[in-house]
C-alpha positions in Angstrom: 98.2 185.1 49.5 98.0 188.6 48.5 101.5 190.0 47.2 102.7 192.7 49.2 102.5 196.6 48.4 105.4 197.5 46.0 107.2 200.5 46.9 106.4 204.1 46.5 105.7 205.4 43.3 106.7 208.9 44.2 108.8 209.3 47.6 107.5 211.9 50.0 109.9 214.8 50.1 112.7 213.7 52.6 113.1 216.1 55.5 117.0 217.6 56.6 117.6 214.8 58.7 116.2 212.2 57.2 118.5 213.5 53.9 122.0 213.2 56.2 121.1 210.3 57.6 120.7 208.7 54.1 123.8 210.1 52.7 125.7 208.5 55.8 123.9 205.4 55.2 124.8 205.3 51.3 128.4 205.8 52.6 128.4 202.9 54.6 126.4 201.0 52.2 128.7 201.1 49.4 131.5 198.8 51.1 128.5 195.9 51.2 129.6 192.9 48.9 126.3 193.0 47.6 127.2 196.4 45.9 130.4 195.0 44.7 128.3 192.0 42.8 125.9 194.5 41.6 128.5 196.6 39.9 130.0 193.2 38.7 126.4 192.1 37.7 125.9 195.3 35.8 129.0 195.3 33.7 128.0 191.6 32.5 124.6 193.2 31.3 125.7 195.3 29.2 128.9 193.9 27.9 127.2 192.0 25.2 124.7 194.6 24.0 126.8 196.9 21.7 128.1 193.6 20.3 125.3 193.5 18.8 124.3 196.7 17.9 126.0 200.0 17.2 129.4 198.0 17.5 129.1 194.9 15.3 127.3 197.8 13.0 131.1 200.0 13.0 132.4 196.2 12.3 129.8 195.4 9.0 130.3 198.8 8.0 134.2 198.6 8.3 133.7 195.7 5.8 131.8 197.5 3.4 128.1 196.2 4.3 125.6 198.4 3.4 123.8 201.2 5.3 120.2 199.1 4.7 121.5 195.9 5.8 123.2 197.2 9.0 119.6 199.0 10.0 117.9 195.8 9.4 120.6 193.2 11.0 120.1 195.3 14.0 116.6 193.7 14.4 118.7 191.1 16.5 118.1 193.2 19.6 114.4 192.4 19.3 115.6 190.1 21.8 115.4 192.8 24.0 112.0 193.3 23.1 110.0 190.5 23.2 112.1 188.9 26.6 108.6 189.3 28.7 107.4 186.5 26.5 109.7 184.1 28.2 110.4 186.1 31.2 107.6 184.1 33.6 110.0 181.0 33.1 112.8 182.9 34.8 110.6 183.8 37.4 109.4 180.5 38.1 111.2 177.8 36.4 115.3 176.8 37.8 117.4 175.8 35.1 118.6 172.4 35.3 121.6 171.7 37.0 122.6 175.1 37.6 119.5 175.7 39.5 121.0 174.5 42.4 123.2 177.9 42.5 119.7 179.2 43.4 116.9 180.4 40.3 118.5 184.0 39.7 122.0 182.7 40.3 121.7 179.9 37.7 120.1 181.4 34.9 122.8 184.3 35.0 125.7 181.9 35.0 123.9 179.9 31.8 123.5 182.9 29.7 126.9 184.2 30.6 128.1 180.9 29.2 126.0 181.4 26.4 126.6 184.9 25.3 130.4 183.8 25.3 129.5 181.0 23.1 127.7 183.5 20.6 130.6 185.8 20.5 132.7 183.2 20.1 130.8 182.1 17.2 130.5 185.5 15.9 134.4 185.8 15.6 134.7 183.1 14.2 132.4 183.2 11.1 133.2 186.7 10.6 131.7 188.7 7.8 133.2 186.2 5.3 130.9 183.6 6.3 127.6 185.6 5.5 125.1 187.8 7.1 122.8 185.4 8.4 125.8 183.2 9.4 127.5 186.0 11.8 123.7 186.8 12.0 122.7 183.8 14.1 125.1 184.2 16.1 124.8 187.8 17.1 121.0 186.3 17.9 122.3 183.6 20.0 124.4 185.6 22.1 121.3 189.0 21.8 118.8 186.3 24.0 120.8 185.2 25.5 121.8 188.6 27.0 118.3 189.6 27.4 117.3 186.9 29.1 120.3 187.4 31.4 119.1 190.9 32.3 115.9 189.0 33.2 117.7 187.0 35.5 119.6 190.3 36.7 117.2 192.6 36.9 115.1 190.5 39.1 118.0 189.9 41.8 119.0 194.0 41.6 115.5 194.5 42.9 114.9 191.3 45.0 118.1 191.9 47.1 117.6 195.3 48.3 116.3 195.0 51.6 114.2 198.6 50.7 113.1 201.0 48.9 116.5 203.2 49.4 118.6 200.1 48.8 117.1 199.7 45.7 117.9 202.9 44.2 121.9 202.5 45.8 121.8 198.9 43.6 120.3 200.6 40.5 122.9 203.2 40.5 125.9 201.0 41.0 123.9 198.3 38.4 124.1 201.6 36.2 128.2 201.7 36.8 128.6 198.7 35.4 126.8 198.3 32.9 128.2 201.9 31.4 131.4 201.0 32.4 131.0 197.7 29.8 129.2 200.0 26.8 132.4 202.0 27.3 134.6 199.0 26.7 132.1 197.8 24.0 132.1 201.0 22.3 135.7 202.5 23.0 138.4 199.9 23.9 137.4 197.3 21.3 137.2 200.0 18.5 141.0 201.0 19.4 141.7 196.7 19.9 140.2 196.3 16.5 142.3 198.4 15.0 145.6 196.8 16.1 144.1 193.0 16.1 141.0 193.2 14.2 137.7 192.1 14.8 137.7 189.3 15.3 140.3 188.5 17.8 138.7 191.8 19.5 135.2 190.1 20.0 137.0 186.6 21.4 138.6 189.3 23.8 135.3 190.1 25.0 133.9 186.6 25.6 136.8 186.1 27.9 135.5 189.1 29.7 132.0 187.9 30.0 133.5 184.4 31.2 135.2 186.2 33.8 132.0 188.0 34.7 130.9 184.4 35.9 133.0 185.2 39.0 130.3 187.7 40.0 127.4 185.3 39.4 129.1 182.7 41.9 129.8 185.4 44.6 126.8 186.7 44.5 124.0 185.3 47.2 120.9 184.4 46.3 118.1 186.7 47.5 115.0 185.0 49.9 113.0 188.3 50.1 110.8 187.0 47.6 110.7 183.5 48.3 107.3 183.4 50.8 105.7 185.4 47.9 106.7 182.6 45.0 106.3 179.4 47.5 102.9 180.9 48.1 102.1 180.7 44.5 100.5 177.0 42.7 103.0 175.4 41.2 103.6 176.0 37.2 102.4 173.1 35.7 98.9 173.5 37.1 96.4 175.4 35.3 96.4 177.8 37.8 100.0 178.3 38.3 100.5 178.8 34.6 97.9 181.4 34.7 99.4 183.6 36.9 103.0 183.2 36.2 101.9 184.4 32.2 98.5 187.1 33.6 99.0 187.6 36.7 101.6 190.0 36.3 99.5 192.0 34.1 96.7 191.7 36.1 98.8 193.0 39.6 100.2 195.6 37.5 96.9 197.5 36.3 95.3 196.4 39.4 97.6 198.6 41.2 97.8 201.7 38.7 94.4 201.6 36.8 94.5 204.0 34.1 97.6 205.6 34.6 99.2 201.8 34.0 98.4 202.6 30.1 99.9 206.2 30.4 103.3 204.4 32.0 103.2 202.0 29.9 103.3 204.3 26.5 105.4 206.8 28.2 108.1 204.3 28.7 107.6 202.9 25.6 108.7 205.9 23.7 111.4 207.3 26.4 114.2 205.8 24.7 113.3 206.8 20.7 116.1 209.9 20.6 118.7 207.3 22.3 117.3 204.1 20.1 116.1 205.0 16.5 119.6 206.0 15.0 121.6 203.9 17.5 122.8 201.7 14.6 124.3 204.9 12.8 126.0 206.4 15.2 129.3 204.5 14.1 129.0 204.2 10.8 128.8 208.0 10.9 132.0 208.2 12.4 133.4 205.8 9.6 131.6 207.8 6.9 133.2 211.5 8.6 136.6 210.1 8.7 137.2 210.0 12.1 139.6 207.6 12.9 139.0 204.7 15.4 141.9 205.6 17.7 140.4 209.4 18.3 136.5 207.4 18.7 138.0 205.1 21.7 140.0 208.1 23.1 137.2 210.1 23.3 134.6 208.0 24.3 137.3 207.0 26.9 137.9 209.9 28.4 135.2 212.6 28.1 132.5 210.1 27.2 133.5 207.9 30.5 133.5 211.1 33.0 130.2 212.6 31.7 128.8 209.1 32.4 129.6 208.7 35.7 128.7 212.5 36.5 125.1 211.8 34.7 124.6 208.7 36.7 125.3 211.0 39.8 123.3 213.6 38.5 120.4 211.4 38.1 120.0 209.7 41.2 120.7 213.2 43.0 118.0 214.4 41.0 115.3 212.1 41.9 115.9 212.2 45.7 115.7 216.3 45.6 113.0 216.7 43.1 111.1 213.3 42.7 111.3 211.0 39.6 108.5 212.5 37.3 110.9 215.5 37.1 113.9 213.9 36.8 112.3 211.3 33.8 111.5 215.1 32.4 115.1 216.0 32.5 116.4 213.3 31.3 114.0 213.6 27.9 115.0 217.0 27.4 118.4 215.8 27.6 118.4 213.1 25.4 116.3 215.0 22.4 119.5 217.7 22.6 122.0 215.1 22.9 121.1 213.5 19.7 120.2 216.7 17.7 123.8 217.7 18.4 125.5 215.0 16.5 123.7 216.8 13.5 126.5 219.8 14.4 129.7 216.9 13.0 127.9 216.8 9.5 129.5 220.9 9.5 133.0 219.9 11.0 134.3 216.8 11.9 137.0 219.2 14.5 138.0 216.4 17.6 136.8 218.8 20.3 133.7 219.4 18.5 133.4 215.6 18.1 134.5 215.3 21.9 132.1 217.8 23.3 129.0 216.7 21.7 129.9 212.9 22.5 130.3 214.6 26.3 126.8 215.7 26.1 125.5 212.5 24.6 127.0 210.5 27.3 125.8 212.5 30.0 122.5 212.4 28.5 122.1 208.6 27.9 123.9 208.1 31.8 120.9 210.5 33.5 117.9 209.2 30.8 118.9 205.7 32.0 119.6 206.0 35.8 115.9 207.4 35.5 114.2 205.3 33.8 115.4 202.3 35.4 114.9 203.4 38.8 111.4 204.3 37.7 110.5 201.2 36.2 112.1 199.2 39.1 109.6 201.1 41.6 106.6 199.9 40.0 107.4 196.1 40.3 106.0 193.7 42.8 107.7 190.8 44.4 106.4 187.3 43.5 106.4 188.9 39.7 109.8 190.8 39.7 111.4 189.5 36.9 108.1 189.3 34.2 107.1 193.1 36.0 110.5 194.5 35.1 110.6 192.7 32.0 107.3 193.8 30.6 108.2 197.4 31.2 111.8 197.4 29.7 110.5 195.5 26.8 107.9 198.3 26.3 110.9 200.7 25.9 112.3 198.7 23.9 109.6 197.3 21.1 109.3 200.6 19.6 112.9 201.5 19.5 114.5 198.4 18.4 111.7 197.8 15.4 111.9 202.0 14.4 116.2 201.7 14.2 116.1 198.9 11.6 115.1 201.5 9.5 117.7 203.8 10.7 120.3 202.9 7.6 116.9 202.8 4.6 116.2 206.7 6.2 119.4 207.9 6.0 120.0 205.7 2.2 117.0 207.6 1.0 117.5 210.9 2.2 121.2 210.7 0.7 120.3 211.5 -3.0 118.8 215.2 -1.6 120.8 215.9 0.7 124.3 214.4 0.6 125.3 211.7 2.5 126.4 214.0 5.7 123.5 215.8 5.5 121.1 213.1 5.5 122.8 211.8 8.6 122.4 215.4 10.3 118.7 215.4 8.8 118.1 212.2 10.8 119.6 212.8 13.6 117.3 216.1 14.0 114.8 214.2 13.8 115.4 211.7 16.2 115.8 214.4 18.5 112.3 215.7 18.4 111.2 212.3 19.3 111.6 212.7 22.7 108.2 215.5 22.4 105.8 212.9 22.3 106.6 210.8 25.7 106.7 214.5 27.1 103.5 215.1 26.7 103.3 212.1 28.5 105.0 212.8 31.5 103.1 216.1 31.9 99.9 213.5 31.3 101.0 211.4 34.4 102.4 213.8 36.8 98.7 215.7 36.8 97.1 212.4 36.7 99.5 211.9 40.1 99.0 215.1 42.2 94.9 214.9 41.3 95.0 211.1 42.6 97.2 213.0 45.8 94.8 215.6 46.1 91.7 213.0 46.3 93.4 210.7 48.8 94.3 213.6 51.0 90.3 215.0 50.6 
């Protein structure tokens, strides 16, 4: 059975009626339980991924572990990356036991079990126990997350009945899971600093536990199933051959060459947010900002210019269209992180606050963006290894390019200070977001001369 079309690419400009008649509908969509989950959902997402990343780094750093080894220990969120290699058994495999909460339902609820296990473990090893001890762990509960947002990402697509209802259940997936990098990167820097780390990090496995609640509330979505019953079953020869090509295969089937455009465009996207991502806290450390002023801002300013980019994102693409909005949103995050160059001259709190302000709005719009992008290019019958082959594109690149984050900045310290070599790289992260650019302009004329031949 041949899948069925996935949604529009671009959407047609709406007309003023059709654009009232949405925002009335988004009204009255918001108080659907669904929305509620997804906002739930989200948060679990991204609880556990600063855990791993720039906020275990403030932690190893707060213990006096190196600049090198923090870049490199980051290479835990390859996880992140390579997820499409295992996401075709998501897609088509229930876990046992818990498979009878439905396939999406039951793989969330056993990697929200097991990223609390891995922080868990994490707090207690702690950094007396070793790098690679505290290490594994921070692995364990990395894919474990990632294969959660497998699971996730697949039923934030699968349960919106449309096109529109997708983009309402990105944006409040996008709540969340800001909402939980703001607890992961604010609250627990303020709780570590009364109770430590480690009691801090058991703190947020009880949050991810609780997170469950969502997973069990949540209903399991059937829009795909005549798609996936249609398919042979895995074990045959077949069956394994299109749950591991056949995504592939439906993907560039559909786009041709501008598959490979989107493909490197999205895989370079993220490079200004990503490449110094595991410095960003250190930095603070190193400028002598003190954890309590971090949380407060990052709190406050950083949790109201998320919420507004979020907003501003999703406005964006329904006025505009996405290729514009995706431009945006680069431009955005190339100043965002160039600013943070501006603290290596004053470490002055409203200086600090207003280019964390213009970080957060940045990474809030970039993301909306991108993910509502990449959701519209998926198909059903291959949601969850679709999605997952395009997030880990933007992630490969990224996650592999940061673990040298803390080497760069190391060996640019000698000639140019320790401050200055952070400002030096964080320039230069910036003007990473040129090369997906050129990209974008790339696809959007590949776009309108595909338009202009259909409508011939």
């Amino acid at each position: 059975m041949t899948p069925p079309p996935p949604v529009s690419r671009e959407p047609e400009a709406p007309s003023a009626a059709r654009r009232k008649r949405s925002a009335l509908e988004v009204l009255r969509e918001l108080r659907q339980p669904k929305v509620a989950v997804m906002l739930a959902l989200g948060f679990s997402s991204g609880l556990p991924f600063l855990l791993t990343a720039n906020t275990f780094g403030y932690w190893l750093r707060d213990e006096g572990t190196s600049l090198i080894a923090i870049g490199f220990i980051s290479w835990v969120g390859f996880a992140y990356a390579f997820k499409v290699y295992w996401s075709p058994l998501v897609d088509r495999i229930d876990v046992p036991l818990l498979g009878r909460l439905g396939r999406r339902r039951g793989w969330m609820l056993f990697c929200q079990i097991l990223v609390a296990i891995g922080l868990i473990g994490m707090a207690a090893v702690g950094t007396a126990g070793g790098l690679a001890a505290i290490g594994a762990f921070a692995l364990l509960t990395a894919f474990a997350s990632a294969t959660q947002d497998i699971a996730i990402d697949a039923w934030r697509i699968e349960a919106a009945a449309d096109a529109d209802e997708v983009g309402l259940m990105t944006s409040a997936a996008q709540v969340g899971y800001r909402s939980a990098l703001l607890v992961t990167d604010a609250l627990i820097i303020a709780a570590a600093a009364r109770v430590g780390w480690p009691v801090s990090y058991v703190a947020m496995a009880v949050l991810m536990i609780l997170c469950t609640a969502a997973t069990l509330f949540a209903k399991e979505p059937t829009r795909a199933d005549t798609v996936l019953h249609s398919k042979p079953p895995l074990w045959t020869l077949r069956g394994l051959g299109d749950a591991i090509i056949g995504p592939f295969v439906d993907f560039f089937a559909k786009h041709k060459t501008a598959g490979l455009v989107m493909l490197l465009m999205v895989a370079l996207y993220r490079l200004p947010d990503f490449v110094m991502g595991p410095m960003y806290n250190p930095f603070y450390h190193d400028l002598g900002i003190s954890k309590d002023t971090v949380a407060w801002v990052r709190g406050s300013f950083g949790l109201v210019a998320t919420f507004v980019g979020i907003a501003a994102a999703g406005i964006s693409a329904v006025r505009i269209g996405m290729l514009p909005t995706l431009v945006i949103g680069l431009v955005l995050e190339g100043f965002g992180t160039a600013a943070f160059a501006l603290l290596s001259l004053s470490a002055d709190t409203s200086l600090f606050a207003a280019v964390m302000t213009l970080d957060s709005f940045a990474q809030a719009f970039a993301g909306v963006a991108l993910v509502t992008y990449m959701s519209s290019l998926t198909s059903l019958g291959y949601t969850a290894t679709q999605y997952a082959m395009l997030s880990s594109t933007y992630a490969i690149l990224g996650k592999f390019a940061k673990g040298f984050s803390g080497a760069t900045v190391d060996a640019l310290t000698p000639s140019h200070g320790l401050l200055g070599a952070y400002a030096t790289a964080f320039v230069a992260t910036g003007l990473t977001a040129i090369p997906p650019m050129v990209l974008l302009v790339v696809l959007w004329r590949m776009q309108r001369r595909s338009a202009h031949v259909t409508n011939s």
